[in-house]
C-alpha distance (Angstrom), angle and dihedral (degrees) to the residues before:
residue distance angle dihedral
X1 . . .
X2 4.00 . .
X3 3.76 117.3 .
X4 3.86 114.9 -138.7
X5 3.71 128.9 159.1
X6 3.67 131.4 -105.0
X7 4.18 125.1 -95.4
X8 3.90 84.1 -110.1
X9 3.68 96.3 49.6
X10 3.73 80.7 60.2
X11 3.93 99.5 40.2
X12 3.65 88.0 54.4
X13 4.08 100.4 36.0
X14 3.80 88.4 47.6
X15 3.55 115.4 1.7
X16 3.55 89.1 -113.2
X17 4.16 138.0 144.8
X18 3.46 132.9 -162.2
X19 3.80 115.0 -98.8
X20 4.10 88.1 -158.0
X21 3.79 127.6 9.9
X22 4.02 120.5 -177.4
X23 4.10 97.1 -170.2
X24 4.19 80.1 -169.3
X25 3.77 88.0 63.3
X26 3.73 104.2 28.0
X27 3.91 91.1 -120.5
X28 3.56 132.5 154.9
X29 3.70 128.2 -179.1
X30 4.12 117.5 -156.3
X31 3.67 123.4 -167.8
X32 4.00 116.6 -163.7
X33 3.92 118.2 -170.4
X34 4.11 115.9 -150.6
X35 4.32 103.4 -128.7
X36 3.88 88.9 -105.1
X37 3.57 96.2 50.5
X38 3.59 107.4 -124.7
X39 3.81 107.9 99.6
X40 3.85 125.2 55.6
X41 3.79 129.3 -160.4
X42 4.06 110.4 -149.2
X43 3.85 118.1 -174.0
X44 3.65 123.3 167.1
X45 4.14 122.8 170.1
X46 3.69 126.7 -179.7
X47 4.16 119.7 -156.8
X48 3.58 89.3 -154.2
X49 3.56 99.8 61.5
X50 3.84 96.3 23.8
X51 4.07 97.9 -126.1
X52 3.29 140.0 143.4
X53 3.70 123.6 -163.2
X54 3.77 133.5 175.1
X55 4.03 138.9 -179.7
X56 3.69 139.9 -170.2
X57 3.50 128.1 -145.9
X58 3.65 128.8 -166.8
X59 4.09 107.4 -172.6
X60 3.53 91.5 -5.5
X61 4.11 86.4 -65.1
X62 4.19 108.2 120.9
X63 3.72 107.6 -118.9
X64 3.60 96.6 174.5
X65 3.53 137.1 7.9
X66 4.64 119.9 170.5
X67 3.84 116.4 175.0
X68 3.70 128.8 -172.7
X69 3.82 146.0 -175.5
X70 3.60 133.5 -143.3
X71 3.81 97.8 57.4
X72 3.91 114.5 -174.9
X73 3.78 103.0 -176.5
X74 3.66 138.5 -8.6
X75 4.09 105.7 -147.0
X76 4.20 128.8 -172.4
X77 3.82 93.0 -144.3
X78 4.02 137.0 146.9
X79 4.16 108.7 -83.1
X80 3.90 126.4 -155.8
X81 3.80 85.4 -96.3
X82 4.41 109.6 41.5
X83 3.75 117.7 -60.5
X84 4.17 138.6 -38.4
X85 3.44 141.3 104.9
X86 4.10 138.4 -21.1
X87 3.67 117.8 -156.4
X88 3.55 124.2 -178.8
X89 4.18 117.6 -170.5
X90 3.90 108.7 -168.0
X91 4.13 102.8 -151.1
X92 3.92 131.6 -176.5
X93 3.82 84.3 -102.0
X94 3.64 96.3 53.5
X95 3.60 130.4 -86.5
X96 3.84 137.1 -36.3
X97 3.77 131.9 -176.3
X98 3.93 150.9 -167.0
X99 3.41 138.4 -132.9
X100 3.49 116.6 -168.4
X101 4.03 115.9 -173.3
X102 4.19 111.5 -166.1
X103 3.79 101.1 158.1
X104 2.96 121.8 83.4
X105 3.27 105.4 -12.2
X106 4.46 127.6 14.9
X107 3.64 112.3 -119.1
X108 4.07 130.5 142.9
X109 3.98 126.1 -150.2
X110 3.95 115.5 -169.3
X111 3.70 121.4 173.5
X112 3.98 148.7 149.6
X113 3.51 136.5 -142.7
X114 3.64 111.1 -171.6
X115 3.83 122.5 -141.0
């Protein structure tokens, strides 16, 4: 079953509070602001259905939004650019993972390396 941290490993790694919660579905939705306002970071994972999903917003327009399935773990870990999230997807392909950076600056890595 998927691994995710708790809404107070987030409140004290980032300050941060779910936006939504489903307790039925294990989902959390997390909204980060960029310190001038314009972008927004949007991540949402349920443990039920083992997905991950995140957006980006530049002037509340969605620029990009990737989803996936098959979620293994959900970490709160140093990134290459501060501190956020790990998330590693195991597929039938091989394996993919995110990095999601929210302090100090917003930034999203999402890759696979097949088997």
């Amino acid at each position: 079953s998927m691994k995710f941290p708790s809404e107070l490993e987030f409140l004290d790694a980032f300050g941060i509070e779910p936006c939504e919660v489903d307790q039925a579905m294990a989902y959390c939705r997390y909204n980060r602001r960029s310190n001038d306002g314009l972008i927004e970071l949007e991540f949402s994972f349920s443990g039920v259905s083992g997905s991950f999903q995140v957006a980006i917003k530049v002037l509340g327009k969605e620029l990009i939004l990737m989803s996936s399935e098959g979620v293994v773990q959900i970490e709160i870990r140093p990134t290459t650019h501060g501190s956020g999230i790990h998330v590693l997807f195991e597929t039938r392909d091989g394996a993919s993972e995110a990095e999601v950076t929210l302090e100090p600056i917003l930034h999203c890595s999402w890759w696979s390396l097949r088997n």
